[in-house]
py3Dmol code that shows the C-alpha trace and the ligand (Angstrom):
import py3Dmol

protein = """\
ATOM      1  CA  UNK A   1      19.108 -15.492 -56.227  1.00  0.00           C
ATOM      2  CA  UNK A   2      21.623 -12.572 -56.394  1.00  0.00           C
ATOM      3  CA  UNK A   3      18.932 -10.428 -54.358  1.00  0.00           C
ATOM      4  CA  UNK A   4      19.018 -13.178 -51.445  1.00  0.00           C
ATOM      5  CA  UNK A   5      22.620 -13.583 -51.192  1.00  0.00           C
ATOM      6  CA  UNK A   6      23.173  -9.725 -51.008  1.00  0.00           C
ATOM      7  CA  UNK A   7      20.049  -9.632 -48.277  1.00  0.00           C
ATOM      8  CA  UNK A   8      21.381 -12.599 -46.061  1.00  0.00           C
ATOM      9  CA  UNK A   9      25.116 -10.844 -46.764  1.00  0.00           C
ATOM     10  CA  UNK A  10      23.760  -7.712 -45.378  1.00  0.00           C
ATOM     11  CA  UNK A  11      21.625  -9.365 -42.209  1.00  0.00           C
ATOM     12  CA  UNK A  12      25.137 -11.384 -41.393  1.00  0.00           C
ATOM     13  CA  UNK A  13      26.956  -7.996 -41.342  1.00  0.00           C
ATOM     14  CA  UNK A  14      24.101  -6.380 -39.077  1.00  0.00           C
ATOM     15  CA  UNK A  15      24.309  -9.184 -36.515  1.00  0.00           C
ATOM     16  CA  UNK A  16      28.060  -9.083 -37.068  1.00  0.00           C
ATOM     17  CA  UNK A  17      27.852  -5.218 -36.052  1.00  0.00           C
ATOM     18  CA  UNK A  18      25.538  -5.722 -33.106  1.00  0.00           C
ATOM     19  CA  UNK A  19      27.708  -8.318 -31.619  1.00  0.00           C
ATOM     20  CA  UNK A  20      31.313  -6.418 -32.150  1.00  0.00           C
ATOM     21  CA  UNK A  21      29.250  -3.034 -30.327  1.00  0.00           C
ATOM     22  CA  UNK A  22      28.003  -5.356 -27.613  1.00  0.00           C
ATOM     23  CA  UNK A  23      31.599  -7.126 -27.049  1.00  0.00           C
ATOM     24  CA  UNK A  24      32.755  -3.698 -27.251  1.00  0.00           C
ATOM     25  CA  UNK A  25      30.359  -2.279 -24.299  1.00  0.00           C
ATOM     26  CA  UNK A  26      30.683  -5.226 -22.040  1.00  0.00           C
ATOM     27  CA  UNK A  27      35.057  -4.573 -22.596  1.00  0.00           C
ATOM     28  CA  UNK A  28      34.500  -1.530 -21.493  1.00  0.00           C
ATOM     29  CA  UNK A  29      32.551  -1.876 -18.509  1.00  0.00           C
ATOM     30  CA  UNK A  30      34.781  -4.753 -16.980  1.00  0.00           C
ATOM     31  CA  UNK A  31      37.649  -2.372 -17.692  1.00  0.00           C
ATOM     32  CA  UNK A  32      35.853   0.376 -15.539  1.00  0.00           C
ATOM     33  CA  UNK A  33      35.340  -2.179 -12.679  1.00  0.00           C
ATOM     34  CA  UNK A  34      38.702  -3.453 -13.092  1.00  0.00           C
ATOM     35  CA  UNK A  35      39.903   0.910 -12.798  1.00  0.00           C
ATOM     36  CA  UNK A  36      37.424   0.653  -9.458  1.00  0.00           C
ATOM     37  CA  UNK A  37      39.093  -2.156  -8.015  1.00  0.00           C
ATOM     38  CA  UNK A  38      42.543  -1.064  -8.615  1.00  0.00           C
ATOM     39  CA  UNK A  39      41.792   2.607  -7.204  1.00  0.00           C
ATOM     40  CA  UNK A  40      39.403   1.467  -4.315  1.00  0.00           C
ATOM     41  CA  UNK A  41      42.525   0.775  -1.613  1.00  0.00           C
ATOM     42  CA  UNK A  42      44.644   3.898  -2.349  1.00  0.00           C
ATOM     43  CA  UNK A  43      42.022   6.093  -1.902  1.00  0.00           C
ATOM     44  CA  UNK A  44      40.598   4.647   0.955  1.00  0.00           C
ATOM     45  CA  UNK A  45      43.545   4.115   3.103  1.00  0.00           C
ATOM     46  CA  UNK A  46      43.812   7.640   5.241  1.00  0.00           C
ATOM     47  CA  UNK A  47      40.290   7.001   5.875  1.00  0.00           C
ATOM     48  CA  UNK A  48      40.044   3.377   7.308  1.00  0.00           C
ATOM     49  CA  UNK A  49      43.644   4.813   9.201  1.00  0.00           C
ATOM     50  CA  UNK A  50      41.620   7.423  10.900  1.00  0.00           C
ATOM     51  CA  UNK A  51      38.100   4.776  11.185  1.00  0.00           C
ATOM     52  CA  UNK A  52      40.239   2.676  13.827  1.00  0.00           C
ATOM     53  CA  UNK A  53      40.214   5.271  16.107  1.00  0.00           C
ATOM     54  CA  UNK A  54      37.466   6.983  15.703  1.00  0.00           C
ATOM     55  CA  UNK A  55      34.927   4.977  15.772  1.00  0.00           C
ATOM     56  CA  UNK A  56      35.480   5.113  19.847  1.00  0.00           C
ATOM     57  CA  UNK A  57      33.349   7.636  21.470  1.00  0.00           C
ATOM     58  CA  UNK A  58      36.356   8.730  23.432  1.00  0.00           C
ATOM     59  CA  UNK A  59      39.075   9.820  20.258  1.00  0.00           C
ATOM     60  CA  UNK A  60      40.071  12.874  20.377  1.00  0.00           C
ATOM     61  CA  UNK A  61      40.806  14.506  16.916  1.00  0.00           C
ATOM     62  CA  UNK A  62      43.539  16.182  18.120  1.00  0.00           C
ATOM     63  CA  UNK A  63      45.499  13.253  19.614  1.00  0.00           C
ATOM     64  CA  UNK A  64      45.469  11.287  16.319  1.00  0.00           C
ATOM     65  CA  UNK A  65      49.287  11.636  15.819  1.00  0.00           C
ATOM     66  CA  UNK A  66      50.168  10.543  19.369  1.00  0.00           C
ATOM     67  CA  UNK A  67      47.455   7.719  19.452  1.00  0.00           C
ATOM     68  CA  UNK A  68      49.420   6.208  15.994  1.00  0.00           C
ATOM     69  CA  UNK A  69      52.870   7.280  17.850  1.00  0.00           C
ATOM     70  CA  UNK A  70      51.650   5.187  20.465  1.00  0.00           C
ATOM     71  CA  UNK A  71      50.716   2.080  18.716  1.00  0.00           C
ATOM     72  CA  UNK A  72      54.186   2.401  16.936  1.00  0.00           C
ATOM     73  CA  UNK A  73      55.730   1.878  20.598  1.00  0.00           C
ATOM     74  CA  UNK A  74      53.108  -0.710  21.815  1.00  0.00           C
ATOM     75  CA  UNK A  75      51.919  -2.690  18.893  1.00  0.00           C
ATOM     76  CA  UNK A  76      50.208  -5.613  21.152  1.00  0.00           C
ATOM     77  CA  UNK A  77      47.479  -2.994  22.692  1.00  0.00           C
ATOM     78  CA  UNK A  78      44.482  -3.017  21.530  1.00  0.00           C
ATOM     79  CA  UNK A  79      42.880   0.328  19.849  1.00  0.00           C
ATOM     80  CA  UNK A  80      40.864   1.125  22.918  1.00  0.00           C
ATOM     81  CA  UNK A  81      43.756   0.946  25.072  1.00  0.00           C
ATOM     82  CA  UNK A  82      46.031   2.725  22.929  1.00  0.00           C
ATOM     83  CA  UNK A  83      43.419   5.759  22.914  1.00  0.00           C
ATOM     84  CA  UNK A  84      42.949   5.798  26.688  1.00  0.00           C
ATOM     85  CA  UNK A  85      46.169   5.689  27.642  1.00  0.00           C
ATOM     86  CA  UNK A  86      47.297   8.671  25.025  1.00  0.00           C
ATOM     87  CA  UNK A  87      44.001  10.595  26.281  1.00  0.00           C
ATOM     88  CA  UNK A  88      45.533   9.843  29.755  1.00  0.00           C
ATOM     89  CA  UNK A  89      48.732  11.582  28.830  1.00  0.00           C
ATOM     90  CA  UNK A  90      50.157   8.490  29.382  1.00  0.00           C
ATOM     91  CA  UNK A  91      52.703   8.798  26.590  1.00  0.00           C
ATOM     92  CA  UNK A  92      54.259  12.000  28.214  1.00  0.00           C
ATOM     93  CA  UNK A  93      56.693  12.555  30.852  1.00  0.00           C
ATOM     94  CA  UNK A  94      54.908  12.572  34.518  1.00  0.00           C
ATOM     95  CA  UNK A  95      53.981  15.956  35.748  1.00  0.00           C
ATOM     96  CA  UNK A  96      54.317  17.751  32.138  1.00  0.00           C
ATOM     97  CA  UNK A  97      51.680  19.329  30.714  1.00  0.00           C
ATOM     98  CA  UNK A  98      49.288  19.256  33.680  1.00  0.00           C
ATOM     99  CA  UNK A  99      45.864  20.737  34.250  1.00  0.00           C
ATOM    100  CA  UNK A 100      43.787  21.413  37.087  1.00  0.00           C
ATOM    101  CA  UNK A 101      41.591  19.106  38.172  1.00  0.00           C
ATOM    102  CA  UNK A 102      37.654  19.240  37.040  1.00  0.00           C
ATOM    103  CA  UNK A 103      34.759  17.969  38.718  1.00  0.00           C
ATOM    104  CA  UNK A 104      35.755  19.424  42.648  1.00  0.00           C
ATOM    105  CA  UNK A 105      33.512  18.345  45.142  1.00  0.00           C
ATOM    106  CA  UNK A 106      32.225  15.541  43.737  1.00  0.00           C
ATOM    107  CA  UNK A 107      32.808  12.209  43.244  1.00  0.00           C
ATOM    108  CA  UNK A 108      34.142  12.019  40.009  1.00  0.00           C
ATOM    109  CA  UNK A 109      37.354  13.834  41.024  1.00  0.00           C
ATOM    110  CA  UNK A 110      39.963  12.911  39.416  1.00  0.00           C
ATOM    111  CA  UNK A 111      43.344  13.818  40.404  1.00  0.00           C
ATOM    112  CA  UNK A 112      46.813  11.963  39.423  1.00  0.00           C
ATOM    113  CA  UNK A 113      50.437  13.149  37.806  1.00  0.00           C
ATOM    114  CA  UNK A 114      48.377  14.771  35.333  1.00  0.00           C
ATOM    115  CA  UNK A 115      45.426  16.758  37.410  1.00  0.00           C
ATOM    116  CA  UNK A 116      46.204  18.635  40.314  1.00  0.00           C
ATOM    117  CA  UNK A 117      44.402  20.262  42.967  1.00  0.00           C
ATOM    118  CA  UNK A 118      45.298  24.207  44.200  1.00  0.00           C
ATOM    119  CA  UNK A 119      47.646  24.921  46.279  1.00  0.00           C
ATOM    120  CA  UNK A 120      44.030  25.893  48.487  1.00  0.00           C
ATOM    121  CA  UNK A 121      41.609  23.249  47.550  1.00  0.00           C
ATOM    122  CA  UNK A 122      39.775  22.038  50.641  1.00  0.00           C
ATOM    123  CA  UNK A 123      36.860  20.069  49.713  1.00  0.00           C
ATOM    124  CA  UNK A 124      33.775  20.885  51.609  1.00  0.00           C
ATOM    125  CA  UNK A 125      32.055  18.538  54.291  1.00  0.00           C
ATOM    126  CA  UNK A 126      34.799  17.088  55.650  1.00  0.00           C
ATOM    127  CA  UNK A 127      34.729  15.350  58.942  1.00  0.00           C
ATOM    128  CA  UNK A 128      36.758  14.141  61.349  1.00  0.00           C
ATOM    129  CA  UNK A 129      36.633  10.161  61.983  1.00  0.00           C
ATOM    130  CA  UNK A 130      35.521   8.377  65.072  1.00  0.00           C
ATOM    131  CA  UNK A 131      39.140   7.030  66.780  1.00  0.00           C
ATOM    132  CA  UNK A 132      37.206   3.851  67.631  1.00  0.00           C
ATOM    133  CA  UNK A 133      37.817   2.850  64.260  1.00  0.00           C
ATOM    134  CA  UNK A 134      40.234   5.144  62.622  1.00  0.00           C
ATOM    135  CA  UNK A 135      43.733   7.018  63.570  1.00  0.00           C
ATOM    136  CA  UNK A 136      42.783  10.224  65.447  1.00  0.00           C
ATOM    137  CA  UNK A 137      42.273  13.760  64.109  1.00  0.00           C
ATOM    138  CA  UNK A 138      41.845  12.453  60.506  1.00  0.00           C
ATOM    139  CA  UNK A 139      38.951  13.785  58.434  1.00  0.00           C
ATOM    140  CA  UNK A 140      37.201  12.408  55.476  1.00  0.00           C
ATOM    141  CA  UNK A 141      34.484  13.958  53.364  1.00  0.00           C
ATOM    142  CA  UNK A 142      30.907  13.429  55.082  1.00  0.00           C
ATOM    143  CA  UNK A 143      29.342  10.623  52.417  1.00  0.00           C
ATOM    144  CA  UNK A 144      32.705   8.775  52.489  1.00  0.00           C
ATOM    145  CA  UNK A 145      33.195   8.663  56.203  1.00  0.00           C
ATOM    146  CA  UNK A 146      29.429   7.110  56.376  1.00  0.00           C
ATOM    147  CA  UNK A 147      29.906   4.904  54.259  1.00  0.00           C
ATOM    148  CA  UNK A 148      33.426   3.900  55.655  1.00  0.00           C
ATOM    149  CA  UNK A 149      31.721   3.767  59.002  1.00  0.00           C
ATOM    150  CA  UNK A 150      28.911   0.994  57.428  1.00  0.00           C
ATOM    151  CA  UNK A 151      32.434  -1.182  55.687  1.00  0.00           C
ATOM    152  CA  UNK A 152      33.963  -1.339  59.032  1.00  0.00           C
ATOM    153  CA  UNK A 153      31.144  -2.112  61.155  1.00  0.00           C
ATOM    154  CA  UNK A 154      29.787  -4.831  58.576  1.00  0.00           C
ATOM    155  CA  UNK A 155      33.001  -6.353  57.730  1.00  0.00           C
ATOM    156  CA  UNK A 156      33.427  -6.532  62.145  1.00  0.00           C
ATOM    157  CA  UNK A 157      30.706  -9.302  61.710  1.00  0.00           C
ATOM    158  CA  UNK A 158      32.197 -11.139  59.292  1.00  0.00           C
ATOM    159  CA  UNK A 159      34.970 -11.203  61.555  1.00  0.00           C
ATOM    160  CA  UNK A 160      37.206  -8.742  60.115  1.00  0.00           C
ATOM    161  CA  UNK A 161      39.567  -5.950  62.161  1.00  0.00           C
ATOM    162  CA  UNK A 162      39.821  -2.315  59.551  1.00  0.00           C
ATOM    163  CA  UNK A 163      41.427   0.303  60.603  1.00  0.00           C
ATOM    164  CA  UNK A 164      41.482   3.741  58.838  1.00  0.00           C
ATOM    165  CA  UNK A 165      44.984   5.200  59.556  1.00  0.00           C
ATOM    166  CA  UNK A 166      44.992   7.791  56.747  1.00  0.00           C
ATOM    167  CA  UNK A 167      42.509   9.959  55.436  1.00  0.00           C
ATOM    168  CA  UNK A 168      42.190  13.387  54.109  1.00  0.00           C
ATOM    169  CA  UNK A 169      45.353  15.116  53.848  1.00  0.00           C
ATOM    170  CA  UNK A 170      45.831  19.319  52.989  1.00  0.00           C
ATOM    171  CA  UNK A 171      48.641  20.291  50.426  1.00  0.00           C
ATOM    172  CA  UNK A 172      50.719  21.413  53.286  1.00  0.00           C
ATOM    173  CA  UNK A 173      50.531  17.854  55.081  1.00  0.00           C
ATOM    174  CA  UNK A 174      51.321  16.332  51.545  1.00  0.00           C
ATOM    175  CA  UNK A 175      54.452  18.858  50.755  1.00  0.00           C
ATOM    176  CA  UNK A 176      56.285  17.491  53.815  1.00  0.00           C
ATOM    177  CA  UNK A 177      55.411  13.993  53.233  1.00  0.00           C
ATOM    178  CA  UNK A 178      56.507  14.089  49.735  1.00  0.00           C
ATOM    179  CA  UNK A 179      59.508  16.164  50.765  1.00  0.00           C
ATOM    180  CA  UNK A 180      60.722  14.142  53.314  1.00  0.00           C
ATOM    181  CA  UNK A 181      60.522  11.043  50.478  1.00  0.00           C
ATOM    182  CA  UNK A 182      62.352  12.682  48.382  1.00  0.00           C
ATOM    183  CA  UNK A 183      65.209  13.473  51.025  1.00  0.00           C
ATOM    184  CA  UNK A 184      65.522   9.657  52.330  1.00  0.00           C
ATOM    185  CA  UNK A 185      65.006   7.898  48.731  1.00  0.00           C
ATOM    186  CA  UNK A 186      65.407  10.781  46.218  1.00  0.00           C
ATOM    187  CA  UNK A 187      62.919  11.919  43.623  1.00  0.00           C
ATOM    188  CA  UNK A 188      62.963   8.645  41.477  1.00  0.00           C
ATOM    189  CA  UNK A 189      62.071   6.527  43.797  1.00  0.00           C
ATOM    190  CA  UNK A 190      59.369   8.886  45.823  1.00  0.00           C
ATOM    191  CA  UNK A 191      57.379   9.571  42.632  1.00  0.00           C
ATOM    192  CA  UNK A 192      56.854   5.947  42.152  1.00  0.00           C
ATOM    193  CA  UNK A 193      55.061   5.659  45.774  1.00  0.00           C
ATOM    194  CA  UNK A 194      54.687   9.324  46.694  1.00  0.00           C
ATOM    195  CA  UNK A 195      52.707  11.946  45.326  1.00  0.00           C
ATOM    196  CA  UNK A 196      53.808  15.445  44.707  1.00  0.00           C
ATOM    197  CA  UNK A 197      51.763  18.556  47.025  1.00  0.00           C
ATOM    198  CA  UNK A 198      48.431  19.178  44.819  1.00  0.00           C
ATOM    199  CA  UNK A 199      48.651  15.828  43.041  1.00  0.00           C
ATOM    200  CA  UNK A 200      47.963  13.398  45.784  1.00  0.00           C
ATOM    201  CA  UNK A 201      44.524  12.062  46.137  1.00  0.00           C
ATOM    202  CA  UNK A 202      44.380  12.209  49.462  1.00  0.00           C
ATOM    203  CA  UNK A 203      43.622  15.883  49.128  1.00  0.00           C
ATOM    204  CA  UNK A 204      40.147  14.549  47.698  1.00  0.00           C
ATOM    205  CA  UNK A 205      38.647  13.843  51.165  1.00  0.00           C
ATOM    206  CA  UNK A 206      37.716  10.726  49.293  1.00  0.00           C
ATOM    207  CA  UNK A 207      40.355   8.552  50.357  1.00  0.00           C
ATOM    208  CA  UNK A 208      40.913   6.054  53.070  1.00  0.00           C
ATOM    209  CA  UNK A 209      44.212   4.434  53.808  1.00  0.00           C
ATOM    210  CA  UNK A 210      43.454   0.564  55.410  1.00  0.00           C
ATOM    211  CA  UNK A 211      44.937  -1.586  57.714  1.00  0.00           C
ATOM    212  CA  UNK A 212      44.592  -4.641  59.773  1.00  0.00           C
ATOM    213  CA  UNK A 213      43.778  -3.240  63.407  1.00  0.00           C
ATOM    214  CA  UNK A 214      47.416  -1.901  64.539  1.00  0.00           C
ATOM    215  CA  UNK A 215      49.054  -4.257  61.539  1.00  0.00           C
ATOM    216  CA  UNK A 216      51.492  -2.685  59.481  1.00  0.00           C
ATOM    217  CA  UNK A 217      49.714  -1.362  56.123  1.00  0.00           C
ATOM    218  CA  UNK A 218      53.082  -2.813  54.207  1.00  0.00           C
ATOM    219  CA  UNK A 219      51.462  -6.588  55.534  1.00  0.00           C
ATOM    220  CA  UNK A 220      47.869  -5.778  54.340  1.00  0.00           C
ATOM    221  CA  UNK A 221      47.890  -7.579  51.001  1.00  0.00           C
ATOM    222  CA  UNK A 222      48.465 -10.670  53.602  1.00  0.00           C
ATOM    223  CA  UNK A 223      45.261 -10.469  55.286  1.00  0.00           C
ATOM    224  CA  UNK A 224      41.869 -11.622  55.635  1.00  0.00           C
ATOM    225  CA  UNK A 225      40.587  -8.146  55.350  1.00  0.00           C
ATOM    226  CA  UNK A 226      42.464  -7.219  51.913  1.00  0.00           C
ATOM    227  CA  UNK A 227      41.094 -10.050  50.648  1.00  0.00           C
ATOM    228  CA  UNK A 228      37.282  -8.826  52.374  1.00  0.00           C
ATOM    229  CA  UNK A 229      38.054  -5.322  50.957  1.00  0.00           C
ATOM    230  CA  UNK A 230      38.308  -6.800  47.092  1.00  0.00           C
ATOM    231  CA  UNK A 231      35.271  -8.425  47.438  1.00  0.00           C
ATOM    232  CA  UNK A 232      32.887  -5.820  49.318  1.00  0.00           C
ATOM    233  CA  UNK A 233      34.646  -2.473  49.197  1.00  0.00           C
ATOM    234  CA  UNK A 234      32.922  -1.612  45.923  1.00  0.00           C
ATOM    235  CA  UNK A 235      29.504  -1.978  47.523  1.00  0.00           C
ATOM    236  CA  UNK A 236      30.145   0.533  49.974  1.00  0.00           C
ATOM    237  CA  UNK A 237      31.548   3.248  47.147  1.00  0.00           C
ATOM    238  CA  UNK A 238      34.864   2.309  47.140  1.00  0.00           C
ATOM    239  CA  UNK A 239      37.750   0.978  44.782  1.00  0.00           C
ATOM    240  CA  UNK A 240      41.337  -0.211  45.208  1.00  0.00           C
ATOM    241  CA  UNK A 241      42.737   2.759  43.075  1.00  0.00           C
ATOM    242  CA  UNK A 242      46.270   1.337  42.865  1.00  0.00           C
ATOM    243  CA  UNK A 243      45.536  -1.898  41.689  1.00  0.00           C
ATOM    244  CA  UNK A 244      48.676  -4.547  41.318  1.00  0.00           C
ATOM    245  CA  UNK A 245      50.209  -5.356  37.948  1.00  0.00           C
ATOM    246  CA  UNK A 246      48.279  -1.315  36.625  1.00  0.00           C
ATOM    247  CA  UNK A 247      51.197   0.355  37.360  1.00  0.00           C
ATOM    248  CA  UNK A 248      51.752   1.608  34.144  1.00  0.00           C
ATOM    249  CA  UNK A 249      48.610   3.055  33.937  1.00  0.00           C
ATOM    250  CA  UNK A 250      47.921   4.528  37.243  1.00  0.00           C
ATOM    251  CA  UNK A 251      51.415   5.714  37.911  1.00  0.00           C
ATOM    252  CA  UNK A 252      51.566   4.134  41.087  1.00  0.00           C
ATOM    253  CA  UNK A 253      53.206   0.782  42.422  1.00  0.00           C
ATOM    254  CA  UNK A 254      50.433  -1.489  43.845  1.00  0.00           C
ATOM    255  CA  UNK A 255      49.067  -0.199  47.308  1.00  0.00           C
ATOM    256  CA  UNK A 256      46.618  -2.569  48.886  1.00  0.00           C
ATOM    257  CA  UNK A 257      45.514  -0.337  51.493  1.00  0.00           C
ATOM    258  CA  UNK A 258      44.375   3.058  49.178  1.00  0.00           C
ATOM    259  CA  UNK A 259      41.168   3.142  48.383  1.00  0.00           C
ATOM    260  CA  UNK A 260      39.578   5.559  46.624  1.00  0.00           C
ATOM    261  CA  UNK A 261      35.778   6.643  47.286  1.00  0.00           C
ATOM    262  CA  UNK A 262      33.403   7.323  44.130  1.00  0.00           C
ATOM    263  CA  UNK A 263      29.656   6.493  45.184  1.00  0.00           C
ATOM    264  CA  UNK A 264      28.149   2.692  45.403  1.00  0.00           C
ATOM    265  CA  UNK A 265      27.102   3.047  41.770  1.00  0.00           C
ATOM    266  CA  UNK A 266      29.775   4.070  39.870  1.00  0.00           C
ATOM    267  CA  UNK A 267      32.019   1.777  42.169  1.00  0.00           C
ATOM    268  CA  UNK A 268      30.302  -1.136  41.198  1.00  0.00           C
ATOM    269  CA  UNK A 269      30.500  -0.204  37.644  1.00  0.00           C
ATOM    270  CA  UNK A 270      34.360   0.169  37.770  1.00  0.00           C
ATOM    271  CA  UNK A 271      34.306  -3.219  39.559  1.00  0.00           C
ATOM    272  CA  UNK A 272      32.660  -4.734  37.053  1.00  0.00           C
ATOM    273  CA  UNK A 273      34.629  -3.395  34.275  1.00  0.00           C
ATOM    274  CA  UNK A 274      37.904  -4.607  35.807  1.00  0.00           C
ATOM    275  CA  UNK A 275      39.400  -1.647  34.447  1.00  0.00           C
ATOM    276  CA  UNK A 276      41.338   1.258  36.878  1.00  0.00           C
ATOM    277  CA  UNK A 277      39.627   4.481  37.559  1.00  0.00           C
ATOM    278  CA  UNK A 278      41.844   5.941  35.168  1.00  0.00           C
ATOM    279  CA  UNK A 279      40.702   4.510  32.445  1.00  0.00           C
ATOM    280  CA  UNK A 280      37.430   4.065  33.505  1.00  0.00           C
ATOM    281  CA  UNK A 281      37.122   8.303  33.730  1.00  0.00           C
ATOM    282  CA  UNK A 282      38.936   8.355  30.490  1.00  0.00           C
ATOM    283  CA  UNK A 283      36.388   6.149  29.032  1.00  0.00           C
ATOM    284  CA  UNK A 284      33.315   7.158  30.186  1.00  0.00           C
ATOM    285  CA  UNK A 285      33.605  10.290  33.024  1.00  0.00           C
ATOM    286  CA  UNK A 286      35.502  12.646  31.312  1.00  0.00           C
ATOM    287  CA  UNK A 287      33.653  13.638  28.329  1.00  0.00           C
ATOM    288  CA  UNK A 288      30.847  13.891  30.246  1.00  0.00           C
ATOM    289  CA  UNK A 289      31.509  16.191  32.348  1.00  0.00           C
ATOM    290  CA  UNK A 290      33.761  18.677  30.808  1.00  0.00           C
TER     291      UNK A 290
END
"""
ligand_1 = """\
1
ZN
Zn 46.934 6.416 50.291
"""
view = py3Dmol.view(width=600, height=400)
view.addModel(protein, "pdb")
view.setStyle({"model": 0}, {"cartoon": {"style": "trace"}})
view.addModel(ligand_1, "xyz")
view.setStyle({"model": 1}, {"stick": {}})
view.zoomTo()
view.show()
């Protein structure tokens, strides 16, 4: 009898042992999980910080402080705009920290208060524009002015009167312009509608300025052939560059007669994307080509 009671004793502290090492164990492990949890966040935080804007295929490494600078100032933006409008220098003065223009000669040229042309850019092909339809002595680069040419003549049978009445323009023509802005209105108020010599597009070649037939271009938003040109001008290559309420992005107050040629199919695509050429280039042009 004494024999059993020490045996069952001893099997009672076994299964006693084996259940305080497996408590034990299982402790242990929760704790670990528990030390996960708690250190998960902290360590993860610069990382998910730098995810938001990386993940776009348009972050640039080196902008990360302005891009979160940025969102600081403009906290209803979303990520994507907050990236193309830092990688469009938009959160620095206008006309700091410029760079020439890339991409000459073609249609991808982008020029604004950040990307200049030289002083003695002249882009090539340029001819000069029939004064049936357009102000005389004005030139436009050759694929632009055919394709300005096939607007005009198609939107005459829908009934509509376009005029070209500005064109090309050298960084000579421009430097007056600007200057005499600037002596009427001061600087101000001539960089919001003017551009400075070597930053206007109109140096392109790829730009047409509209009107109604012998209508002042100040009464084109008015008109049956503004409201022609938002509908069609895309399928003939070309965009309303300034467009109204993008001020802050293009730089420019709305201009309903500047239109900017790029091609039929990349004007389409900006047309469709309802975003600006700005940030379309900034998107999807820029780090393509450079
Ligand atoms: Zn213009």
């Amino acid at each position: 009898m004494k024999k059993i009671i020490i045996i069952l004793s001893s099997i009672i502290v076994i299964i006693f042992i084996i259940l305080m090492i497996f408590l034990f164990n299982t402790d242990s492990k929760d704790k670990d999980i528990d030390n996960i949890k708690e250190k998960k966040p902290t360590e993860n935080i610069p990382l998910e910080e730098d995810n938001k804007f990386s993940k776009l295929s348009y972050y640039k490494k080196e902008n990360l402080d302005r891009y979160k600078a940025y969102q600081d100032n403009n906290k209803d933006l979303s990520i994507e705009d907050i990236v193309t409008r830092v990688n469009l220098n938009l959160d620095k003065e206008f006309y700091t920290d410029t760079i020439p223009a890339t991409n000459l000669n073609t249609n991808y040229l982008f020029v604004n208060k950040f990307n200049y042309l030289d002083s003695n850019y002249i882009p090539n092909n340029l001819e000069l524009l029939d004064n049936s339809y357009a102000k005389s002595g004005i030139y436009l680069v050759k694929e632009a002015k055919d394709n300005i040419e096939k607007l005009i003549s198609d939107a005459k049978n829908d009934g509509m009167n376009i005029r070209v009445i500005s064109a090309y323009r050298s960084y000579t023509y421009q430097e007056n312009l600007y200057n005499n802005y600037v002596k009427s209105d001061g600087v101000e108020m001539a960089d919001t509608y003017s551009a400075r010599a070597g930053y206007s597009e109109h140096q392109t070649g790829l730009v047409v300025d509209v009107t109604r037939a012998f209508d002042d271009f100040n009464n084109f938003e008015n008109t049956n052939e503004y409201n022609w040109m938002l509908e069609n001008a895309h399928n003939y290559g070309f965009i309303l560059r300034y467009p109204k309420n993008k001020e802050k992005i293009t730089t420019y107050s709305f201009e309903a007669w500047h239109y900017r040629y790029v091609g039929i199919e990349l004007a389409q695509k900006i047309k469709a994307s309802s975003l600006t050429f700005d940030e379309y280039y900034a998107r999807y042009l820029e780090s393509d080509n450079n």
